[in-house]
C-alpha positions as CSV (number, residue, x, y, z in Angstrom):
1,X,-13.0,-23.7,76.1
2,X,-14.7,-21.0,78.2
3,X,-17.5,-22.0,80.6
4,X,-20.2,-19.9,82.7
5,X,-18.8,-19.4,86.0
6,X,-20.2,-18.2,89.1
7,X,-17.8,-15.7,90.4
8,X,-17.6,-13.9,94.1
9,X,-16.3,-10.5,93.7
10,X,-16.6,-7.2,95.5
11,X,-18.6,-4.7,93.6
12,X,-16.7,-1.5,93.4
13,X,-16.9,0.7,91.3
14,X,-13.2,1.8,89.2
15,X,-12.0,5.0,88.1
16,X,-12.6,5.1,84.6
17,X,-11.0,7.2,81.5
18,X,-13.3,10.5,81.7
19,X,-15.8,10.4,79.1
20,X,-14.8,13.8,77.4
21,X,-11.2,12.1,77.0
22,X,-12.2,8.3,76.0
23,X,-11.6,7.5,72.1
24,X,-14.4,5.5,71.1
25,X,-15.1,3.6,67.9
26,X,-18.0,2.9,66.3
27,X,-18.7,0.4,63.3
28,X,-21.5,-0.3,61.5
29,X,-20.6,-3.9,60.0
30,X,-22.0,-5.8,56.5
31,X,-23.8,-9.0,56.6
32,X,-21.1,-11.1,55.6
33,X,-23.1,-14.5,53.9
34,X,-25.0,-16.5,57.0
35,X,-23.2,-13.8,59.6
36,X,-25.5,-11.0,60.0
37,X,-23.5,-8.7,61.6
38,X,-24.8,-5.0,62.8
39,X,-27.3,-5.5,59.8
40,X,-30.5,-6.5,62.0
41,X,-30.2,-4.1,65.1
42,X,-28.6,-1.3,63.5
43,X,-26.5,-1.1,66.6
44,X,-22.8,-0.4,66.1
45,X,-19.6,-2.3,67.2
46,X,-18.1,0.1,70.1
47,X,-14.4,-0.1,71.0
48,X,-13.6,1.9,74.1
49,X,-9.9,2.5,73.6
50,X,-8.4,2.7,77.1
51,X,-11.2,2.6,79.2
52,X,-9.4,1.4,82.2
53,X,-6.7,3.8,82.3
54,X,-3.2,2.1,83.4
55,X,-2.5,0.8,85.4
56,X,-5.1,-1.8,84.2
57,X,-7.2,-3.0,86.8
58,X,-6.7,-7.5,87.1
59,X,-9.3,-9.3,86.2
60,X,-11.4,-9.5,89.6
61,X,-11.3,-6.2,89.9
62,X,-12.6,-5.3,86.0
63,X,-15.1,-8.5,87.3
64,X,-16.2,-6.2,90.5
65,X,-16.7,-2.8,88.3
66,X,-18.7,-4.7,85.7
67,X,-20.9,-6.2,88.5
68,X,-21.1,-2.8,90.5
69,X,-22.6,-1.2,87.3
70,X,-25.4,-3.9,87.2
71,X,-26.0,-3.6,83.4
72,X,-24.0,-6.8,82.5
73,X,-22.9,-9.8,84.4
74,X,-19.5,-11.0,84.1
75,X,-18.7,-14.7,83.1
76,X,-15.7,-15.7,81.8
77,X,-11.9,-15.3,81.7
78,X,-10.5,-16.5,78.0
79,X,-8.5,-14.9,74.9
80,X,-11.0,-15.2,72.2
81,X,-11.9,-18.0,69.8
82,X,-9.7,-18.0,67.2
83,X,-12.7,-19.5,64.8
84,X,-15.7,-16.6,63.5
85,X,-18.2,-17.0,65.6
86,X,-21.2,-14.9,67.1
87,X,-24.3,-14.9,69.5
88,X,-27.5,-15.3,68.6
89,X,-29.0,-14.6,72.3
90,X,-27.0,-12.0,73.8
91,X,-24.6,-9.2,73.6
92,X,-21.7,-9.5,75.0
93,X,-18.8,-7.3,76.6
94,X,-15.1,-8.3,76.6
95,X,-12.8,-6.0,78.4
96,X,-9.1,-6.9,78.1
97,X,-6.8,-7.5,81.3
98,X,-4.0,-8.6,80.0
99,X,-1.8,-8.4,77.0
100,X,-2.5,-7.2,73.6
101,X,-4.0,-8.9,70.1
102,X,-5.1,-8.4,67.2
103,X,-9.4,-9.4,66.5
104,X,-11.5,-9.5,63.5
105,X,-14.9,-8.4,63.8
106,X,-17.1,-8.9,61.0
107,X,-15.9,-12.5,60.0
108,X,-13.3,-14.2,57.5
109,X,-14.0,-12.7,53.9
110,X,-16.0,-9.5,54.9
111,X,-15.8,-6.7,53.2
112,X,-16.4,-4.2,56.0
113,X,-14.6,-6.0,58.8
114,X,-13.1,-4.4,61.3
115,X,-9.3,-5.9,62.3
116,X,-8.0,-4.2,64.7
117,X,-5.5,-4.6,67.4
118,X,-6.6,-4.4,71.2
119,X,-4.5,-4.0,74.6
120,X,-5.0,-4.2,78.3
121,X,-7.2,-1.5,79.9
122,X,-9.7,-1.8,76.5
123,X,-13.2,-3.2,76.2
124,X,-15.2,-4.0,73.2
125,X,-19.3,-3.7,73.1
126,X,-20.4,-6.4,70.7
127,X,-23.6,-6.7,69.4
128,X,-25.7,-9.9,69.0
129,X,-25.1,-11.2,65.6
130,X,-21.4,-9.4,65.2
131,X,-18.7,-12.1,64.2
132,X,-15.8,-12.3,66.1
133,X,-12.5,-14.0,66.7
134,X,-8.8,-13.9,68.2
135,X,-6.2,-13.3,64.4
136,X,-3.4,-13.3,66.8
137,X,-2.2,-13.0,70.3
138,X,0.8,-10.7,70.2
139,X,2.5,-11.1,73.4
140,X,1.1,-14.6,75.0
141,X,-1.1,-14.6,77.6
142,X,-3.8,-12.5,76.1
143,X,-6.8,-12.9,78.2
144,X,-10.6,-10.2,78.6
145,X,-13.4,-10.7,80.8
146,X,-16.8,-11.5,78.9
147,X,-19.9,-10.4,79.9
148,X,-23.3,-10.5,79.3
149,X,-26.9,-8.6,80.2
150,X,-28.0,-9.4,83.4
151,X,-30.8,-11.3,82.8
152,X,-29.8,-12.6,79.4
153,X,-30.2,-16.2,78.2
154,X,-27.4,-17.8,77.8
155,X,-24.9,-16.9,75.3
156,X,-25.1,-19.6,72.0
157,X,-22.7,-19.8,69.6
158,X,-23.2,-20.0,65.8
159,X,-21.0,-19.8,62.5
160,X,-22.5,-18.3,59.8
161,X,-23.7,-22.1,58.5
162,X,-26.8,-23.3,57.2
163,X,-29.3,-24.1,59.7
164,X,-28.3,-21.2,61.9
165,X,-31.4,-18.9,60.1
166,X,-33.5,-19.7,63.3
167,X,-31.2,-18.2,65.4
168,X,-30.3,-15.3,63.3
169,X,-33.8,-14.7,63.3
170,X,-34.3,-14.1,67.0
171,X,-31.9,-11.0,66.9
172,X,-34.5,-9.0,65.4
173,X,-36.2,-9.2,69.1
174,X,-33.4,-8.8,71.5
175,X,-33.6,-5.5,73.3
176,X,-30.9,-3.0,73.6
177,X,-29.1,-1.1,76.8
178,X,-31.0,1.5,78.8
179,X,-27.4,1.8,80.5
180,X,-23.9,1.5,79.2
181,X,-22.1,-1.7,80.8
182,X,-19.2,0.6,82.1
183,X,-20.5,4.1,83.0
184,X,-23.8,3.3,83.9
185,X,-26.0,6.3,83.0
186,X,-23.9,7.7,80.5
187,X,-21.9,6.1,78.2
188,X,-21.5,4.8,74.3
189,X,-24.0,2.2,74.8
190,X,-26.6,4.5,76.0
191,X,-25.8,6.8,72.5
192,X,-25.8,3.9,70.2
């Protein structure tokens, strides 16, 4: 089980795939029963495909460029859950360090999820309210970085089950990035 961490690191900043060349995916993602998905911000899933470029930076090092941007504030080291689950109170960054695996976004059953298979040197943007979860590590020892808004209250976890509607409900109020967790300024978040 991940826990909240207080991590030393040096904030540096890291070369990062040039914006003009970075592939970037955005989905816009159905409720899928109790999981609201994208369906209450309006703001897209982003995938930056190769964002580190290789070779990819270790996990204190992602940690430090993370930290040096100031827009999120990293807090674990852990593959993924493999059960749906999503946050209530927070975004949340994961950018992968190590090995390669395939996610679902969207939840068990959705019609619009998004499964999709992610490597080392990749990070994923996910909004408050997205489901997520690890399908299947395909090389062992799959492992991202997870971040949050500096600032933020605590990440929560929910299910899509009844009872969760309170929750849900504070999505509606969260605000979104002035500044994209990786490029600072600039970035997908900052377009979204």
């Amino acid at each position: 089980m991940r826990s909240h961490r207080t991590l030393t690191m040096e904030k540096t900043l890291l070369p990062l795939t040039p914006l003009s060349a970075l592939r970037v995916e955005r989905h816009q993602l159905p409720a899928n029963g109790l999981i609201p998905n994208t369906t209450i911000q309006q703001k897209p899933l982003i995938i930056y495909r190769g964002v580190f470029p290789a070779p990819t930076p270790s996990a204190s090092q992602i940690e430090g460029h993370i930290a040096a941007v100031g827009v999120f504030e990293p807090m674990w080291r852990y593959p993924m859950y493999p059960d749906d689950h999503f946050h209530t109170t927070s975004h949340e960054l994961v950018v992968v360090h190590h090995g390669r695996a395939r996610l679902n976004f969207g939840g068990e059953g959705c019609q619009g999820a998004v499964v999709t298979e992610v490597q080392a040197g990749d990070a994923v943007l996910i909004p408050a309210g997205v489901s997520h979860r690890l399908v299947e590590d395909l090389e062992g020892g799959f492992e991202m970085v997870g971040s949050y808004p500096v600032g933020a209250e605590h990440w929560d976890l929910c299910y899509g089950k009844a009872g969760e509607e309170e929750h849900v409900a504070n999505i509606k109020d969260l605000g979104w990035l002035d500044k994209d967790p990786l490029y600072g300024d600039n970035g997908p978040a900052v377009h979204a």
